[in-house]
C-alpha angles and dihedrals in degrees: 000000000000117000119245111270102018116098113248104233117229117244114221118250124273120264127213122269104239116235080024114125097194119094125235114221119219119234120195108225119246114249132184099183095141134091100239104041120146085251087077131225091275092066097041099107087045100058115046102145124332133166118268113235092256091049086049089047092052097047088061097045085048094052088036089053097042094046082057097044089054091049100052088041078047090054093047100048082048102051077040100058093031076056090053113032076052093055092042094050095051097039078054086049100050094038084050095047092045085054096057093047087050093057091040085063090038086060095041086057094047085046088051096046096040089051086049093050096035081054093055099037083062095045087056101049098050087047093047082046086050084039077051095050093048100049093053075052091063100038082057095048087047087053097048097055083067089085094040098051089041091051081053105055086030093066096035081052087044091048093048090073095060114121127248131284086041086039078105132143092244135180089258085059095046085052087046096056088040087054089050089046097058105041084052090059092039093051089054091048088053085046098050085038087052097047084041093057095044093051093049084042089063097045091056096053083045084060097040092050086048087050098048093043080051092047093042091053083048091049093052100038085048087058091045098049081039094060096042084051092065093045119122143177089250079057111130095199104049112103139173105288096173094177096056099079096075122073135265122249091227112037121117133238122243089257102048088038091056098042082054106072089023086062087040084052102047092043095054092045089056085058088051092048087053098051097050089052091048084052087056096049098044083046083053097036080058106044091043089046099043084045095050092040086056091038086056094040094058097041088054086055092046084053096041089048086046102051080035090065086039100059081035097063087031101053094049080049084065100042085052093052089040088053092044084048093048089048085045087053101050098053090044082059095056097040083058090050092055100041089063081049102059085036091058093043082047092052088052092056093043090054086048089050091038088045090049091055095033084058093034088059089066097065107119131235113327097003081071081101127167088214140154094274085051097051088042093050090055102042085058096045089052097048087046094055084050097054093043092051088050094050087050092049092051082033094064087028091054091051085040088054081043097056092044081049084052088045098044094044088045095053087039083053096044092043081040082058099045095055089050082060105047089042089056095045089049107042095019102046109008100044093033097051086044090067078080099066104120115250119252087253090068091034086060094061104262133121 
């Protein structure tokens, strides 16, 4: 109720409620606004302007009516927003459980990839670690071609100071050359083998580097998607990150990823592959060269025994003609001897026969007789001459046949000489010096 005095405002008129089917009546307002109104002049200051009861009635249906209509607006706001709040929450459920699925299948794929890298790092490295093993194999063969190849120039050296006529271009020192020869080529195959296993040495260690740089971007990215996998909303340490949701420049895509580490992989494989057939022929270039070192080896002694036997019977060839021109000597000696002997005998008879003529020529007149005794005189003094003349002429055959004895036994006793010494450079000092040849089993490459 208005006080007295004070002007009752006028309320505006209800408006209908939207989406309301009921109709709102319109009810002027009651005004007694003239003089001479049926309110009277003595309750003029107490009604200005009042509702009328319908207008009242209607007030309160308006405001009942509204106040329905908002809750049920309300209530269905309300179902709305629990529906979707419902369908929101679950569509947030199933895109965050796919996620994880899909990052349980992500990690299943790295671990597949990392177990496949981590496989073949291993696998390179122990083959790098057998590549290692048969290079030092090599190093070691090479090494051990030094001896050989020193026994061999040593001899040739060693042969070089044998004295003519055994200073000859024999079948040892063809085998020896030979020998030379092939340890020289076998010393550059070792060299171009050796430069062949470090190089392929280094490019498995460059592989390996590339896998385990693979494998350690897999490690890491395996703990990341790990730990994003075990990420919930009950998670204390998740927080807004409003610029993650756009893509890298530089990302990759499943297929390129994959191909990645695949290409990584097979290279690396191939490497593999190369080193383990490097291993077989350097394996194969050992055992060959260690063969064919040995081969050699055995056929220069077989030469040496051989040309050894040879000087040996040669050379007792030599003694026994030496003995039978001693012996030659000797009795050329006494038949000298003896032929001055006879000469000398010979040159007495022939005095006495000169002496006889000479004599015989003093007999005076008639006595001077070419008689009997004269003939006979003559006859010896010539046969005499003529033996004398022969024994001469033996005498000077038989010291010629002496000096060509002294000749011959001087040049049996220098060649004598000269096969003691190339019996002695090639028993004594080659064959000796070659019991050091190393055994296949060091040739080889082994200690």
């Amino acid at each position: 109720m208005a006080k007295a005095g004070v002007p009752l405002t006028q309320e505006p008129a209800p408006q209908p409620v939207p989406g309301s089917d009921q109709p709102v009546k319109a009810c002027e307002v009651a005004r007694n606004t003239g003089p001479d109104s049926s309110s009277g002049r003595a309750t003029s200051g107490f009604r200005i302007a009042k509702y009328l009861p319908c207008e009242w009635q209607q007030n309160n249906s308006a405001l009942y009516f509204e106040a329905s209509t908002d809750c049920e607006q309300a209530e269905h706001g309300r179902a709305e927003a629990k529906e979707l709040v419902q369908h929101v929450t679950a569509t947030a459920q199933r895109a965050q459980q796919d996620s994880t699925a899909a990052l349980s299948d992500r990690l299943h794929d790295i671990h597949f990839w990392k177990t496949q890298l981590q496989m073949e790092i291993e696998d390179l490295d122990a083959e790098t670690s057998l590549l290692a093993a048969q290079k030092l194999r090599v190093e070691r063969a090479l090494d051990a071609t030094e001896v050989p190849y020193a026994i061999a120039t040593d001899n040739l050296l060693c042969r070089e100071r044998r004295q003519p006529p055994d200073l000859v271009s024999d079948e040892v020192e063809r085998e020896l050359l030979k020998e030379a020869e092939l340890i020289r080529n076998i010393q550059e195959l070792l060299k171009r083998t050796l430069r062949q296993a470090r190089n392929q040495m280094r490019l498995n260690r460059d592989h390996k580097e590339i896998c385990e740089m693979d494998w350690s971007d897999k490690v890491e990215t395996f703990d990341i998607d790990d730990k994003c996998g075990r990420y919930c909303n009950q998670s204390t340490n998740i927080q807004f990150q409003t610029n993650s949701v756009q893509f890298e420049e530089n990302t990759s895509t499943p297929e390129t990823w994959a191909k990645f580490t695949h290409d990584n992989i097979y290279r690396a494989e191939q490497e593999k592959m190369a080193s383990i057939n490097l291993r077989t022929l350097i394996d194969n270039i050992l055992h060959d060269a260690s063969q064919d070192l040995r081969r050699q080896c055995a056929a220069v002694h077989e030469a040496f025994v051989k040309h050894c036997e040879e000087l040996d019977e040669t050379k007792l060839k030599l003694e026994y003609h030496l003995k039978k021109i001693l012996k030659e000597i000797g009795d050329q000696e006494a038949n000298i001897v003896a032929l001055k002997q006879a000469i000398r005998e010979k040159e007495a008879s022939m005095k006495v026969t000169q002496t006889r003529l000479y004599d015989r020529s003093f007999r005076p007149n008639m006595e001077l007789c070419r008689d009997e005794a004269q003939f006979r005189l003559i006859s010896e003094a010539e046969e005499l001459a003529k033996s004398i003349e022969s024994l001469k002429k033996k005498l000077l055959e038989s010291e010629q046949s002496l000096r060509n004895l002294e000749y011959t036994r001087m040049n049996l006793e220098k060649d004598i000489a000269v096969k003691t010494n190339s019996i002695f450079i090639d028993r004594q000092k080659c064959m000796a010096h070659r019991t050091r040849y190393p055994v296949v089993f060091k040739l080889a490459g082994y200690q």
